[in-house]
C-alpha positions in Angstrom: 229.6 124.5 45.6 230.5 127.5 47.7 231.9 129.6 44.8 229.1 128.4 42.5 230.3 125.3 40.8 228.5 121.6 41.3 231.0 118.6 41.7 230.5 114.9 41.8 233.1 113.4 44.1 233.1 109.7 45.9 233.7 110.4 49.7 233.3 108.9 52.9 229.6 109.0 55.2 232.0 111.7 57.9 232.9 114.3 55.2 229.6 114.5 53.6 228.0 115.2 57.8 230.3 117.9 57.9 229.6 119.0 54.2 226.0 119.2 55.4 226.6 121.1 58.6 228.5 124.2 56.5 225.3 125.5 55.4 226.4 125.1 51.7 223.6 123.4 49.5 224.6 119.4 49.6 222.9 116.7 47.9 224.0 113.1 48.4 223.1 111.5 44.8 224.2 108.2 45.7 225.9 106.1 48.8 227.1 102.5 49.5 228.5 100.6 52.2 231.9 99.4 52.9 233.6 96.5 54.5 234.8 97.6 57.7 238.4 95.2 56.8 239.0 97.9 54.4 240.2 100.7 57.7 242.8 99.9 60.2 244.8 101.0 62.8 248.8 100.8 62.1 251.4 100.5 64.0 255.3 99.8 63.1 256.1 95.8 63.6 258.8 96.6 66.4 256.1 98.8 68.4 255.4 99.0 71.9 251.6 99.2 71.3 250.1 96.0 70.9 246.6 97.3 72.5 244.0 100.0 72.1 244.5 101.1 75.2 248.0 101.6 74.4 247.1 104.7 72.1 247.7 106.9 75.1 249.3 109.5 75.4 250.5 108.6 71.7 250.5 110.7 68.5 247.7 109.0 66.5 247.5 110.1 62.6 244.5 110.4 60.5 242.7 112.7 58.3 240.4 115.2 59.8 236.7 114.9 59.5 236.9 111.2 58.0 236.2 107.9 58.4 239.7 107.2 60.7 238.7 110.3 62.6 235.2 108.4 63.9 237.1 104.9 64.0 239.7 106.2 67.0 236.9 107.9 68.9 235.2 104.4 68.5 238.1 102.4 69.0 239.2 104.6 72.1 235.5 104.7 73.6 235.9 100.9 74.0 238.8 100.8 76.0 238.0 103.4 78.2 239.8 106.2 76.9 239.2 109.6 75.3 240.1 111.3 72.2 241.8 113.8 74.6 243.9 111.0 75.5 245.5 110.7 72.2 247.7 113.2 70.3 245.5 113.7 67.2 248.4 114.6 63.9 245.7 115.8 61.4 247.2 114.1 57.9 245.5 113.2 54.5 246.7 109.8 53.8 249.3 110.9 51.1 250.7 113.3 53.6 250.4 110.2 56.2 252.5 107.4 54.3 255.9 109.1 54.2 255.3 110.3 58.0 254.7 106.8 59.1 257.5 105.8 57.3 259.9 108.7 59.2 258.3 107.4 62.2 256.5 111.0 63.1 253.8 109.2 64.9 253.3 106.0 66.6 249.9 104.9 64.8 248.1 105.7 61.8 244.2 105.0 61.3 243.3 104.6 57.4 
């Protein structure tokens, strides 16, 4: 929309919030709800973390301005902790698989 074209696109409730906040003409045509099984937060089998509170001081992957990105605030908020206390590694979910499969974080929200 910012160069003139209109797309249709499905997309989750945190990237059309920011979509609205860029001062670019938005207009949500349609919503639904999801299961909240469908996110998670991921860590390897053999990992030291085995609770939220865990998560600090830990790099923690997820793709800016989503869904994940509100989950670990969430998720941290009820253990206590802030998103300062994480290492935030900004990743789409493509980018994330391999990473998580290199081990180049310790948890991955999706």
């Amino acid at each position: 929309m910012g160069v003139g074209a209109i797309i249709f696109g499905g997309g989750g409730g945190t990237g059309s919030v920011f979509a609205q906040s860029s001062d670019k003409p938005f207009l949500r045509v349609a919503a639904s709800t999801s299961s909240t099984r469908s996110s998670a937060i991921l860590v390897k089998e053999n990992s030291p973390i085995k609770t939220l509170a865990d998560l600090k001081g830990k790099k923690v992957a997820f793709a800016k301005g989503s869904s994940s990105q509100y989950i670990i605030v969430r998720a941290l908020e009820k253990v206590g902790l802030k998103y300062t206390d994480i290492q935030p590694v900004y990743l789409t979910p493509a980018e994330a698989l391999p990473a998580f499969e290199r081990n180049d974080f310790d948890a991955w929200v999706i």
